[in-house]
VMD Tcl script that builds the backbone (N, CA, C; Angstrom):
set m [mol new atoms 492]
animate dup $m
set s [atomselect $m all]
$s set {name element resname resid chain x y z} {
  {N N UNK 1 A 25.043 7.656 29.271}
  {CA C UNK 1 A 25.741 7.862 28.034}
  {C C UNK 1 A 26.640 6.659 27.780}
  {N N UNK 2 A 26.722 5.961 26.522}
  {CA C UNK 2 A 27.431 4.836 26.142}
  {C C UNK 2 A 28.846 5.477 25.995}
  {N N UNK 3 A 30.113 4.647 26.572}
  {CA C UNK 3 A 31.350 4.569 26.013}
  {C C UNK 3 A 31.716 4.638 24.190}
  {N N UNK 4 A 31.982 5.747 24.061}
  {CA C UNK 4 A 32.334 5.739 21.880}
  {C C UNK 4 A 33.350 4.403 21.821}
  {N N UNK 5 A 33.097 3.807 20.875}
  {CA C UNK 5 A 33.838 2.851 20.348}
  {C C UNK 5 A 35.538 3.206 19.749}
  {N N UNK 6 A 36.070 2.609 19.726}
  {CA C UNK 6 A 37.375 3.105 19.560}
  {C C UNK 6 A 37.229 2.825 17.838}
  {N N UNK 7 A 38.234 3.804 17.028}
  {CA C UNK 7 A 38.030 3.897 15.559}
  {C C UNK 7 A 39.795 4.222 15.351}
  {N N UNK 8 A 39.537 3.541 14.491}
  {CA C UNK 8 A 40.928 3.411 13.417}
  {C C UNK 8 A 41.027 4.300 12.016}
  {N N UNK 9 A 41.695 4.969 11.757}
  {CA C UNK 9 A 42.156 5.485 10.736}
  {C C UNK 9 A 42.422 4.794 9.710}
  {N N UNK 10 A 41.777 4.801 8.185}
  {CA C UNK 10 A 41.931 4.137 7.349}
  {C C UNK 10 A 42.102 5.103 6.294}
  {N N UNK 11 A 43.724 5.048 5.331}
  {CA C UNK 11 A 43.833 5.731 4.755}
  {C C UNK 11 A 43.289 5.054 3.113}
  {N N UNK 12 A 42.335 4.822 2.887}
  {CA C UNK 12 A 41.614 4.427 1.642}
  {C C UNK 12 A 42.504 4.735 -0.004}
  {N N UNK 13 A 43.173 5.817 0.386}
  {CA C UNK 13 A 43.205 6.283 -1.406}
  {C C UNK 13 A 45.064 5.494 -1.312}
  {N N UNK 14 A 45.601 5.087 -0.095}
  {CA C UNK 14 A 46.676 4.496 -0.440}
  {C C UNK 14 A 46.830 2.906 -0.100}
  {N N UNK 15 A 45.880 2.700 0.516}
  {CA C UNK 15 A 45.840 1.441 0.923}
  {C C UNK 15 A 45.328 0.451 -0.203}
  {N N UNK 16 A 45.682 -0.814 -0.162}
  {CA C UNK 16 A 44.931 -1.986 -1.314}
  {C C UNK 16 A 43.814 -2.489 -0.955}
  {N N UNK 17 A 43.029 -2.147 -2.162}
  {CA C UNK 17 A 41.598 -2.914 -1.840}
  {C C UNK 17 A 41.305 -4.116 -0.929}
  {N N UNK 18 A 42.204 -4.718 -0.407}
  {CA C UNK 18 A 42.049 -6.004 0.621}
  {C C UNK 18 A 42.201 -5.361 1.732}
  {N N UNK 19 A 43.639 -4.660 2.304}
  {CA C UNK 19 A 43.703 -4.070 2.860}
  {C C UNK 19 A 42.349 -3.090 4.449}
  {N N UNK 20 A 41.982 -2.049 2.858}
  {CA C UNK 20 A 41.571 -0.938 3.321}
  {C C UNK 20 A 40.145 -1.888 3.823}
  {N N UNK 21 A 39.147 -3.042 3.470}
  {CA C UNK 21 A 38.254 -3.265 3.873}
  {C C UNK 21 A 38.799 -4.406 4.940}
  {N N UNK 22 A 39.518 -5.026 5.072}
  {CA C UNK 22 A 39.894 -5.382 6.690}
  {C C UNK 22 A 39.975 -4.545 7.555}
  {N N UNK 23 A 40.491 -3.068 7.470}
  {CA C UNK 23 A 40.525 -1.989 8.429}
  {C C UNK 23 A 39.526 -1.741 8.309}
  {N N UNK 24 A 38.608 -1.764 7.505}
  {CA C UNK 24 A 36.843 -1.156 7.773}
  {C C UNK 24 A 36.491 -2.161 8.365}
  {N N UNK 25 A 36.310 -3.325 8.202}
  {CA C UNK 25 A 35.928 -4.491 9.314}
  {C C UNK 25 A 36.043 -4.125 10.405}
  {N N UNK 26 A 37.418 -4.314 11.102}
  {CA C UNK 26 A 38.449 -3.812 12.036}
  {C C UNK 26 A 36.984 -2.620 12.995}
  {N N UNK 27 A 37.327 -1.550 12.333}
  {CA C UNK 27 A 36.404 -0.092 12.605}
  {C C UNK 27 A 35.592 -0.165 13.289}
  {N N UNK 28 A 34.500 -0.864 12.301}
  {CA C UNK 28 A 33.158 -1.002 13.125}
  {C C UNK 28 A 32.577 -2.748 13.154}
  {N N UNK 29 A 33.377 -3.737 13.794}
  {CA C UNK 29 A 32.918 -4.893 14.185}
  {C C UNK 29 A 31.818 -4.704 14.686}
  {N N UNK 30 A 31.088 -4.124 15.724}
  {CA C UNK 30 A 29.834 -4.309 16.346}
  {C C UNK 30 A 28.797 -4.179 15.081}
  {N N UNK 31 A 28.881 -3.671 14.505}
  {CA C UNK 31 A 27.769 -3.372 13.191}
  {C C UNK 31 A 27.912 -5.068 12.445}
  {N N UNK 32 A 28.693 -5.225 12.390}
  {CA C UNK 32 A 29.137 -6.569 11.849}
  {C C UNK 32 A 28.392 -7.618 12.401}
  {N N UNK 33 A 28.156 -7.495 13.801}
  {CA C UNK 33 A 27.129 -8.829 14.505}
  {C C UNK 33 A 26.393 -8.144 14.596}
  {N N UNK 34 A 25.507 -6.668 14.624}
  {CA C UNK 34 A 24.395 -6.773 14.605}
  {C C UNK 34 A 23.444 -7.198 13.454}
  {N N UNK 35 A 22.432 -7.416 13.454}
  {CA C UNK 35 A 21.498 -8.297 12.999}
  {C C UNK 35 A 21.036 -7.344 11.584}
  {N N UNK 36 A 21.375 -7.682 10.313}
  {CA C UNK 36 A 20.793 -6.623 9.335}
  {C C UNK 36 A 19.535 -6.648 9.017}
  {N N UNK 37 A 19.295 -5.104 9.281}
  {CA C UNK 37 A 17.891 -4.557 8.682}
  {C C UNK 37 A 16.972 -4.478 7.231}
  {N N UNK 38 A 18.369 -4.213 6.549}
  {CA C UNK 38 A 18.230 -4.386 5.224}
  {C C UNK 38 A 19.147 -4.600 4.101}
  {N N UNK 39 A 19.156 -4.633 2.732}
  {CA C UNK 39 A 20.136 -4.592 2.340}
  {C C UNK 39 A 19.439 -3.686 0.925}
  {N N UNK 40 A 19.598 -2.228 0.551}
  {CA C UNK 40 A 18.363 -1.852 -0.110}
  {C C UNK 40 A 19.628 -1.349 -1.734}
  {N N UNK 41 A 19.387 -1.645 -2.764}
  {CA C UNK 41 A 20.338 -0.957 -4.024}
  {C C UNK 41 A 19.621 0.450 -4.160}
  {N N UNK 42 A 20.659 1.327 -4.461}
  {CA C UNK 42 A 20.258 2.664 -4.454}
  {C C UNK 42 A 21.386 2.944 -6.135}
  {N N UNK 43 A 20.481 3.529 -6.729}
  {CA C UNK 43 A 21.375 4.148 -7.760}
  {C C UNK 43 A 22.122 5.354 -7.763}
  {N N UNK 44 A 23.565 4.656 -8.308}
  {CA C UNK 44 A 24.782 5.807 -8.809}
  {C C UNK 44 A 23.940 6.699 -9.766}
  {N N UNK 45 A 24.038 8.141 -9.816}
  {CA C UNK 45 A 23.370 8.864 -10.756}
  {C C UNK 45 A 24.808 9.922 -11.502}
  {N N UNK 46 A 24.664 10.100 -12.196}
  {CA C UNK 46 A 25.191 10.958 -13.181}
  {C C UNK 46 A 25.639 12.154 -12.492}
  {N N UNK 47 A 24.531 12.684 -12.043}
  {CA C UNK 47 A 24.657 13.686 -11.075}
  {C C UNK 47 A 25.086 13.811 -9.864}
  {N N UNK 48 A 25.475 12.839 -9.357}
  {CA C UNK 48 A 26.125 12.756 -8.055}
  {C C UNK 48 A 27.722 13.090 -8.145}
  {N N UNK 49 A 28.121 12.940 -9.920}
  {CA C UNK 49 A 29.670 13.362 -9.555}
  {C C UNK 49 A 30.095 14.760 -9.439}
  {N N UNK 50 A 31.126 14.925 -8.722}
  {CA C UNK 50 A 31.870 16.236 -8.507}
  {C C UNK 50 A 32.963 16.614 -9.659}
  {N N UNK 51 A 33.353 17.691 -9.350}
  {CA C UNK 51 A 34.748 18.128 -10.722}
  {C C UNK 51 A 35.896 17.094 -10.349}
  {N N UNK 52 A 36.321 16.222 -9.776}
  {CA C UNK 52 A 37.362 15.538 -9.985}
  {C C UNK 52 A 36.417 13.969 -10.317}
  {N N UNK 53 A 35.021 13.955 -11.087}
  {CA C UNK 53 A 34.690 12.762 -11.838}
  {C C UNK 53 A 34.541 11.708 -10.799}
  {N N UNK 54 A 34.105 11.869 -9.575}
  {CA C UNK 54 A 34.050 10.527 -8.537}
  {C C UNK 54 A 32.763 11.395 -8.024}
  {N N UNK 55 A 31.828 10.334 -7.278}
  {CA C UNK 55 A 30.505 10.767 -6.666}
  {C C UNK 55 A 31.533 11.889 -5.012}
  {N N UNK 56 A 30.441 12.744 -5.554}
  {CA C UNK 56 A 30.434 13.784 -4.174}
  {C C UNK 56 A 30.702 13.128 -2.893}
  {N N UNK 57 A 30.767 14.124 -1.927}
  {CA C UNK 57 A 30.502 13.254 -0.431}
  {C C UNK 57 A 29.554 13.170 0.026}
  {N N UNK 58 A 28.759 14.625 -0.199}
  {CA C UNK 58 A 27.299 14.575 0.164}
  {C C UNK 58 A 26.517 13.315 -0.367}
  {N N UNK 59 A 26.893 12.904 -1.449}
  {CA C UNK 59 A 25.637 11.901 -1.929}
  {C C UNK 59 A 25.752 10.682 -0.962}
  {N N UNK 60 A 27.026 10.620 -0.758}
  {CA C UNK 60 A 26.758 9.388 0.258}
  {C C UNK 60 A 25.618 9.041 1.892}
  {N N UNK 61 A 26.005 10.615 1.707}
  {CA C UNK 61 A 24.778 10.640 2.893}
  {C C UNK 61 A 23.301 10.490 2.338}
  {N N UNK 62 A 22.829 11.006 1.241}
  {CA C UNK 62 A 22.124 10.792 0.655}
  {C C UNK 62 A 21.501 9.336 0.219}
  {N N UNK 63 A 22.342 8.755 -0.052}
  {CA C UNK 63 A 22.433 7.032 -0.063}
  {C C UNK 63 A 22.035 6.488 0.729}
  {N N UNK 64 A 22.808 6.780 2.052}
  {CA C UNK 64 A 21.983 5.804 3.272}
  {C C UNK 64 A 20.702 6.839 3.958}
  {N N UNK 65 A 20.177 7.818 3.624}
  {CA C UNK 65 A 18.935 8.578 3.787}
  {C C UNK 65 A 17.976 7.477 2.868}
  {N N UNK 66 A 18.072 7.566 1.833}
  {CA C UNK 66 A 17.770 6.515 1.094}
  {C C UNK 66 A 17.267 5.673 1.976}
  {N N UNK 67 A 18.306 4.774 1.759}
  {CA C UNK 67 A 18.240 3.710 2.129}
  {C C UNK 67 A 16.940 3.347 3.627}
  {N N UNK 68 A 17.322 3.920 4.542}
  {CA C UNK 68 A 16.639 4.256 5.759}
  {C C UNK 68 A 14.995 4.489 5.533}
  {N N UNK 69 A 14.848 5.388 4.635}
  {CA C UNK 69 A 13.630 6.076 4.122}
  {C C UNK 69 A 12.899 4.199 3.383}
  {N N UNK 70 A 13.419 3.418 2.862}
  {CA C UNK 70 A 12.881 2.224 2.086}
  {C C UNK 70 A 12.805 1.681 3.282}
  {N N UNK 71 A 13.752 1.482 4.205}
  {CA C UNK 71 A 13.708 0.821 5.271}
  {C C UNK 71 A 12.407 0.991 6.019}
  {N N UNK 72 A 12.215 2.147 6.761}
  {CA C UNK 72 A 11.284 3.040 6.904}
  {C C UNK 72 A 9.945 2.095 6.571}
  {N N UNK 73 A 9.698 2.583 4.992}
  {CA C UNK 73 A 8.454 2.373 4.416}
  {C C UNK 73 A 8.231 0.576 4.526}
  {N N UNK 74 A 8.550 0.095 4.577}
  {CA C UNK 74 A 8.544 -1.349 4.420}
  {C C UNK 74 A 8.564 -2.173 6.630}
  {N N UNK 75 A 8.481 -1.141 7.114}
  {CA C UNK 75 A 7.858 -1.785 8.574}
  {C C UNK 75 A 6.871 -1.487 8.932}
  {N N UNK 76 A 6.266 -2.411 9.116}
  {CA C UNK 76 A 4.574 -2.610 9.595}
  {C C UNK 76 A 4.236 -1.924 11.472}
  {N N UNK 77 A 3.146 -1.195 11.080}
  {CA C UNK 77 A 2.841 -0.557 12.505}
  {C C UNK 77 A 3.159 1.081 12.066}
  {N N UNK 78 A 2.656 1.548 13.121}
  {CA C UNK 78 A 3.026 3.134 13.383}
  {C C UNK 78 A 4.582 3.225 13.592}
  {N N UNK 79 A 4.855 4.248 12.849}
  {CA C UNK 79 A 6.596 4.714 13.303}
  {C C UNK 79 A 6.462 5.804 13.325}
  {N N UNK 80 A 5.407 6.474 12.989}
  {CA C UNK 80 A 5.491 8.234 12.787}
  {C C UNK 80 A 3.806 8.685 12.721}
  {N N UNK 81 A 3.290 9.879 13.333}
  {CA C UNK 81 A 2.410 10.211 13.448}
  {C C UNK 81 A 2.372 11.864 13.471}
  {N N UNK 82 A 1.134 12.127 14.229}
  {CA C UNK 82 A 1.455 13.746 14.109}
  {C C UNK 82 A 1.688 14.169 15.517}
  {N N UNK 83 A 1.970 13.142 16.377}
  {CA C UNK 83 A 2.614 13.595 17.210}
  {C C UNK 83 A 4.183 12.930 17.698}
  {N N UNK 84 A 4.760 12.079 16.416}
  {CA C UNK 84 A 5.518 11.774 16.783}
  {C C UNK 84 A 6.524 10.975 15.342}
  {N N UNK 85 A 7.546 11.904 15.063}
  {CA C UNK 85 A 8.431 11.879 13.858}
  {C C UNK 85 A 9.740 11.560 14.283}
  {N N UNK 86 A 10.653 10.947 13.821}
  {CA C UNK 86 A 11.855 11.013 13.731}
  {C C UNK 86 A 12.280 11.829 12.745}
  {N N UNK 87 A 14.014 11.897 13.590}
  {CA C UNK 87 A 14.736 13.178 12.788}
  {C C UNK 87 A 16.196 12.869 13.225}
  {N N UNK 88 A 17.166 12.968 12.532}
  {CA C UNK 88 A 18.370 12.944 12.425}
  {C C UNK 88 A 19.105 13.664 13.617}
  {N N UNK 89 A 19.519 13.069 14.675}
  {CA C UNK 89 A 19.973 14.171 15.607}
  {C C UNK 89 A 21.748 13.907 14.941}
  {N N UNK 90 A 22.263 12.800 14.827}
  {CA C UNK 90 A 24.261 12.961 14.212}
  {C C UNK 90 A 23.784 11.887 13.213}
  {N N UNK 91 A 24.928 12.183 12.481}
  {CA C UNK 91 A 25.638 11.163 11.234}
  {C C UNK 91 A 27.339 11.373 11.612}
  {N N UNK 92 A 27.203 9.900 10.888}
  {CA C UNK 92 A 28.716 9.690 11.123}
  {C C UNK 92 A 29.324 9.209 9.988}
  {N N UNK 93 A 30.078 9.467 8.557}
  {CA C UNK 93 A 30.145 8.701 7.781}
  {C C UNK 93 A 31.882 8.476 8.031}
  {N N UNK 94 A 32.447 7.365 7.203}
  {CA C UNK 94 A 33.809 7.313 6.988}
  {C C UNK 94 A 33.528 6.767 5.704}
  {N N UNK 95 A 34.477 7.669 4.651}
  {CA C UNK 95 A 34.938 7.322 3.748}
  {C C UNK 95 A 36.223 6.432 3.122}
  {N N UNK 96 A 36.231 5.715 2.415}
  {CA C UNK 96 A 37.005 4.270 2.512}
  {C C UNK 96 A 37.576 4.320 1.067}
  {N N UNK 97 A 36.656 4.516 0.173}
  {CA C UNK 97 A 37.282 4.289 -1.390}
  {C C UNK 97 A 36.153 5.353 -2.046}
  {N N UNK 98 A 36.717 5.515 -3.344}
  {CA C UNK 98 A 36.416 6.509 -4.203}
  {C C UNK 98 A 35.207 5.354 -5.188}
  {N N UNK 99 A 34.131 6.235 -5.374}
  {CA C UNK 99 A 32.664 5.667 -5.988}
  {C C UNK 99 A 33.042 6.658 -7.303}
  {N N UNK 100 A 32.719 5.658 -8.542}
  {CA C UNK 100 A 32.532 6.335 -9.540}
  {C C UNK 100 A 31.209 6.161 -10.930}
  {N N UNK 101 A 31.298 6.411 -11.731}
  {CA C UNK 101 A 29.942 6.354 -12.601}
  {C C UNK 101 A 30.174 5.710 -14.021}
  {N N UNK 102 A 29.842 4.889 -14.372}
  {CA C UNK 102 A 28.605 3.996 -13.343}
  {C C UNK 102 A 28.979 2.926 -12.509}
  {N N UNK 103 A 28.302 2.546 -11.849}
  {CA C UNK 103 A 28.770 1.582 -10.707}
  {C C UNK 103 A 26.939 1.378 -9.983}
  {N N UNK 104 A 27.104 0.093 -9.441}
  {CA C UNK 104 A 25.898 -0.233 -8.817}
  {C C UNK 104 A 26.345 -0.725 -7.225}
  {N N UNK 105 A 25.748 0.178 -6.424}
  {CA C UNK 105 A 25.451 -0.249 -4.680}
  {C C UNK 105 A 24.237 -0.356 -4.244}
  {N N UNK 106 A 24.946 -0.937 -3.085}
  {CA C UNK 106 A 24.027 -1.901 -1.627}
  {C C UNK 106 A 24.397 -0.690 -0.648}
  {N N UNK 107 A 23.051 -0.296 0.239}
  {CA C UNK 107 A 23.593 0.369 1.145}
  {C C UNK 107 A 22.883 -0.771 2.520}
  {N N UNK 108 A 24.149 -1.264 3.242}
  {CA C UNK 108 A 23.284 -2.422 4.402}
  {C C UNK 108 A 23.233 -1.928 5.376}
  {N N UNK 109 A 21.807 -2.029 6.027}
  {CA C UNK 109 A 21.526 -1.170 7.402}
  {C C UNK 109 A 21.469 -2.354 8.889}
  {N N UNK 110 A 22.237 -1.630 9.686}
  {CA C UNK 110 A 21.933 -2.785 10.956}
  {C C UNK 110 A 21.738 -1.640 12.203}
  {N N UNK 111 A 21.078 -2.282 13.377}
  {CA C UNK 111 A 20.592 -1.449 13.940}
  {C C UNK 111 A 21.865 -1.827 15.284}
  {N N UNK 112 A 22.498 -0.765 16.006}
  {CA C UNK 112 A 23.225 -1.167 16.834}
  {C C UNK 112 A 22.763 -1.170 18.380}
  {N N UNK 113 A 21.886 0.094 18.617}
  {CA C UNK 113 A 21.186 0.495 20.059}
  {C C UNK 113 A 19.475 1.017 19.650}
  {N N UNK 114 A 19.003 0.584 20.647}
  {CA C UNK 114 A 17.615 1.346 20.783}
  {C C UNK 114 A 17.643 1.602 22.108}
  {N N UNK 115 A 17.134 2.785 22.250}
  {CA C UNK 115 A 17.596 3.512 23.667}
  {C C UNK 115 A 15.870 3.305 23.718}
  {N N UNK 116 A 15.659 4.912 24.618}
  {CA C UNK 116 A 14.223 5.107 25.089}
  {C C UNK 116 A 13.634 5.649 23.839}
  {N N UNK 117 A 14.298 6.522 23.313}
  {CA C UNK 117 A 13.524 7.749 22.401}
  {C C UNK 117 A 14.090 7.853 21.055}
  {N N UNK 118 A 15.640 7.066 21.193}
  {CA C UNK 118 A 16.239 6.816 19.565}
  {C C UNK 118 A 17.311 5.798 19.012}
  {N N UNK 119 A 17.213 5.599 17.840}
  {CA C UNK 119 A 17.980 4.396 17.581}
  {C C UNK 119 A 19.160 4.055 16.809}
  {N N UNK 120 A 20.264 3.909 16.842}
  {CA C UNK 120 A 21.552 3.791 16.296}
  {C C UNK 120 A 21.687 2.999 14.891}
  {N N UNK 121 A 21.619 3.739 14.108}
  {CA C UNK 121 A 21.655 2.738 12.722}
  {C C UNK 121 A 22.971 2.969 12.195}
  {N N UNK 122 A 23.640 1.721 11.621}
  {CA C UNK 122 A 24.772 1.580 10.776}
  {C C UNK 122 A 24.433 0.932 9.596}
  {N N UNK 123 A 25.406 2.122 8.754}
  {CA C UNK 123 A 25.590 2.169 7.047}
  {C C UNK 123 A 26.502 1.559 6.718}
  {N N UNK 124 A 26.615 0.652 5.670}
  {CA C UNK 124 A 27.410 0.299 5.091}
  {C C UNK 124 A 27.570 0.306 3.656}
  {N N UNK 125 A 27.964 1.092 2.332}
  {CA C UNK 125 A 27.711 1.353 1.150}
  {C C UNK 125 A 28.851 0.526 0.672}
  {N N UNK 126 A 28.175 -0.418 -0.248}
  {CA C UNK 126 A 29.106 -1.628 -0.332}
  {C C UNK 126 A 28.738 -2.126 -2.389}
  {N N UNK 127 A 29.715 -2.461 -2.803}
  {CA C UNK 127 A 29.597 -2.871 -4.420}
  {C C UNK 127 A 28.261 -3.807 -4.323}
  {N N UNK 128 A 27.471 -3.583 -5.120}
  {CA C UNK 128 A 26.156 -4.295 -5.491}
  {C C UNK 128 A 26.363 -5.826 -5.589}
  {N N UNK 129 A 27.876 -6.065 -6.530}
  {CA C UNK 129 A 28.360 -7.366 -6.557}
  {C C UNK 129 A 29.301 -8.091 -6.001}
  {N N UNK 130 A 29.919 -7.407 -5.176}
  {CA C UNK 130 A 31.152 -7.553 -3.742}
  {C C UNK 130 A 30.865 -6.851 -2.572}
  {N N UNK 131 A 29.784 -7.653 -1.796}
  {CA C UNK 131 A 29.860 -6.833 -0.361}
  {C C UNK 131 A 31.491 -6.467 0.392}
  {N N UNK 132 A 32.329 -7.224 -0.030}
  {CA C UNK 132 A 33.754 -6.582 0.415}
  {C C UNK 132 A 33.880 -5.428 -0.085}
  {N N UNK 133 A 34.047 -5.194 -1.414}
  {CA C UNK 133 A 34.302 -3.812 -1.560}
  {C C UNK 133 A 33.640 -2.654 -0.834}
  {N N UNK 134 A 34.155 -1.817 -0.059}
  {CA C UNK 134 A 33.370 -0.900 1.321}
  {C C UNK 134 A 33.988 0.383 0.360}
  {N N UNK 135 A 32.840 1.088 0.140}
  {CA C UNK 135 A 32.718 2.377 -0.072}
  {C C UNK 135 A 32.899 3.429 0.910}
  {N N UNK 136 A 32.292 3.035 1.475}
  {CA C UNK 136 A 31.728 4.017 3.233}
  {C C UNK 136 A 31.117 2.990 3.755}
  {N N UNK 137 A 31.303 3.762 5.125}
  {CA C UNK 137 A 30.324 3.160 6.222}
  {C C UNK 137 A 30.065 4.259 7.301}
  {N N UNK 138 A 29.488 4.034 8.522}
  {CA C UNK 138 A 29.078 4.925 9.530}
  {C C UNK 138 A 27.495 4.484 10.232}
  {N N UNK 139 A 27.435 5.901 10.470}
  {CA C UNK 139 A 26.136 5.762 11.632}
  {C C UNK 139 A 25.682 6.827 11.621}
  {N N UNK 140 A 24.300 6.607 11.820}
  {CA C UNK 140 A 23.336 7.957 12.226}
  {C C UNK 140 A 22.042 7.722 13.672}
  {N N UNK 141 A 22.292 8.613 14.085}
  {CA C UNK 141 A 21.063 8.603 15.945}
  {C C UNK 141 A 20.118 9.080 14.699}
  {N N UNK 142 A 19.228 8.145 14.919}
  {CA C UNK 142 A 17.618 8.767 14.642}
  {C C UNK 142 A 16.739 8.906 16.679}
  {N N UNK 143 A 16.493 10.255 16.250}
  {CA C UNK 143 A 15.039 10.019 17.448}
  {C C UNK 143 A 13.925 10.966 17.410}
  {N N UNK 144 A 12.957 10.390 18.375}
  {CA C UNK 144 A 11.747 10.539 17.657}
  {C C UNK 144 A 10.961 11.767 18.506}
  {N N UNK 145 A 10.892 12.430 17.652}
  {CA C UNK 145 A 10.141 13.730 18.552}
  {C C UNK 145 A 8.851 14.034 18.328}
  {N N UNK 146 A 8.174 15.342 19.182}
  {CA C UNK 146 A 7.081 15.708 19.239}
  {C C UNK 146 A 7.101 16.836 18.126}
  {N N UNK 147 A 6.555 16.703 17.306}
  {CA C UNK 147 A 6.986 17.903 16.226}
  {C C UNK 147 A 6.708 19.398 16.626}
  {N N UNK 148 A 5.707 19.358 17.631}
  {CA C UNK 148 A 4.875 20.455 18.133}
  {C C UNK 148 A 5.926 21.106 19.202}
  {N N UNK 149 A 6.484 20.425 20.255}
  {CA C UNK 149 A 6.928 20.983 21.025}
  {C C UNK 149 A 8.676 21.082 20.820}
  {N N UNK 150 A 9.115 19.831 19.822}
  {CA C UNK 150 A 10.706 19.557 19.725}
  {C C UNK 150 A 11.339 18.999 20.538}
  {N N UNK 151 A 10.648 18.006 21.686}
  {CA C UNK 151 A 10.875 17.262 22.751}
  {C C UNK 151 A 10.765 15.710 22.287}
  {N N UNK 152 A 12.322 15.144 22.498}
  {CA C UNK 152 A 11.753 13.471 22.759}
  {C C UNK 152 A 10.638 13.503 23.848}
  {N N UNK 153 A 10.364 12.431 22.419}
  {CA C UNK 153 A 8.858 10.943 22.532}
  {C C UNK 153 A 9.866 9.637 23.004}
  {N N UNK 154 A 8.878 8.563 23.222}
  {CA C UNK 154 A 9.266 7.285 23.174}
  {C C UNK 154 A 9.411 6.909 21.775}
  {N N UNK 155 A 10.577 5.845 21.921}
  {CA C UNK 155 A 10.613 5.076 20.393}
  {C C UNK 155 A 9.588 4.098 20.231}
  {N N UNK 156 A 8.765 4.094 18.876}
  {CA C UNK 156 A 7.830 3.481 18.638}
  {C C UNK 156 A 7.943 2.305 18.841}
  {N N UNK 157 A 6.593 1.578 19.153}
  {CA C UNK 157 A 6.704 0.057 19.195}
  {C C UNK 157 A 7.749 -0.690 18.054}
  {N N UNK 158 A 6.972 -0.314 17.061}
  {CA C UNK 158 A 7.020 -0.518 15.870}
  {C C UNK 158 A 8.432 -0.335 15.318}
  {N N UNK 159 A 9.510 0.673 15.393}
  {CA C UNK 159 A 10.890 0.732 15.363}
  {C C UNK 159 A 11.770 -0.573 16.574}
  {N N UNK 160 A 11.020 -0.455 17.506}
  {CA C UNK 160 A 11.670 -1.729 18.218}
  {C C UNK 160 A 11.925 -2.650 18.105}
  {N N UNK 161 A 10.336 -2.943 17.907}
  {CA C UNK 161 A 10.572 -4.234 16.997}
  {C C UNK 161 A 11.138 -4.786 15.985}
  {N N UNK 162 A 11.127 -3.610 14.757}
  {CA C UNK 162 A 12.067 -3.919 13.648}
  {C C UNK 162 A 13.372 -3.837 13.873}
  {N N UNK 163 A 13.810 -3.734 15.214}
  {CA C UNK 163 A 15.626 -3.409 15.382}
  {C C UNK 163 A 15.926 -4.445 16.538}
  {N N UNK 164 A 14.878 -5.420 16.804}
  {CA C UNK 164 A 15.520 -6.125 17.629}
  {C C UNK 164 A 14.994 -7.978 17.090}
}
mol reanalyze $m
mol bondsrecalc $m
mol representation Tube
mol addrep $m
């Protein structure tokens, strides 16, 4: 089992836009040198806002599902079969600043660990036209199971490769 990274508290809705994304820096540096996967625009929708007029929280997860899913489709080789799917075992998001409509984002994916059976991806939901501006960020364990039985598999060639 890996040591958790130590995390900082970032109070977003009082802090100044310079500020609050140096403490997101700060947060998650290792995502920062790892090597990006992608950088994919996902659209603000209409429907993503809540009664106080700012996008939901859920959508953000939604965003980097997204995102992942393009990621996904765009690596060459087997990553998934019928005996062997990935699936979301945690997410991790932190919220940083308030997203509103309309607005255009980047959600940037970097891969931090590939273990035996799953792989550590970090989100970063960032202004389409200021990667400084940090919306959110976080992480999600993808790993890859046997759909039949619900037992880790090995991680595909093919995910390896694209994360290293």
């Amino acid at each position: 089992m890996s040591t958790p990274r130590k995390r900082t508290t970032v109070k977003a809705a009082t802090d100044t836009p310079a500020t609050a994304t140096v403490a997101a820096q700060q947060v998650d540096a290792p995502a920062a040198t790892s090597p990006l996967l992608a950088r994919v625009p996902v659209p603000v929708r209409w429907g993503d806002l809540d009664a106080f007029n700012h996008v939901n929280n859920a959508a953000f997860l939604v965003y980097a599902q997204e995102a992942r899913l393009e990621w996904l489709a765009g690596i060459g080789g087997n990553w998934f079969d019928a005996n062997a799917m990935p699936v979301v075992a945690a997410a991790h998001l932190n919220y940083r600043r308030q997203l509103a409509w309309p607005a255009r984002i980047v959600v940037e994916l970097a891969a931090t660990r590939a273990g035996s059976s799953s792989v550590t991806i970090t989100h970063r939901i960032v202004a389409a036209d200021d990667p400084a501006c940090l919306y959110a960020d976080g992480e999600v364990v993808m790993v890859w199971i046997d759909p039949a039985s619900g037992k880790a598999v090995p991680l595909p060639d093919a995910i390896r490769a694209a994360c290293t």
